[in-house]
Structure formats: C-alpha cells, structure tokens
C-alpha angles and dihedrals in degrees: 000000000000092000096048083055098048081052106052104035092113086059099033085047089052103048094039079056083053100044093059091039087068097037092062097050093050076051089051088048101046091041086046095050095035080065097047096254107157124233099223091065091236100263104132095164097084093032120107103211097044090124087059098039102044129045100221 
C-alpha cells in the first residue's frame, strides 16, 4: 500500500490541490447566493434577455 503511494504523490498531491480548489469556489457560490449576490453579474447592457431579468 506504502509503495503505490510513494508512487503516485505527485497524482494524489495534484488531485487533493484540486479538490480544494472546488471546494472553495462551491463556498464562494453558496456564501455569494446566501447574500443575495445574482448569478448573472447585473450587466444587463450586453444580455440578451435584460428586458425579461430586471424590472426597469
């Protein structure tokens, strides 16, 4: 078991990096909607369904 480790850290290190690296962003996200922060960003300028989102 020790030596499939020792042969794979660089692989296990890698994917425990990307691991945490998703779990902060669906942190981000929760945090983000839990305060009432949109998805869409709010610039309804360039989208092309702002008459349908946001009530002018």
């Amino acid at each position: 078991m020790f030596a499939w480790i020792a042969e794979n850290i660089a692989t296990i290190l890698v994917c425990l990096v990307l691991a945490l690296v998703v779990a902060l962003i669906v942190v981000k996200l929760v945090r983000g909607r839990k305060n009432g922060c949109a998805s869409c960003g709010g610039n309804c300028g360039c989208c092309p369904t702002d008459c349908s989102c946001h009530k002018q």
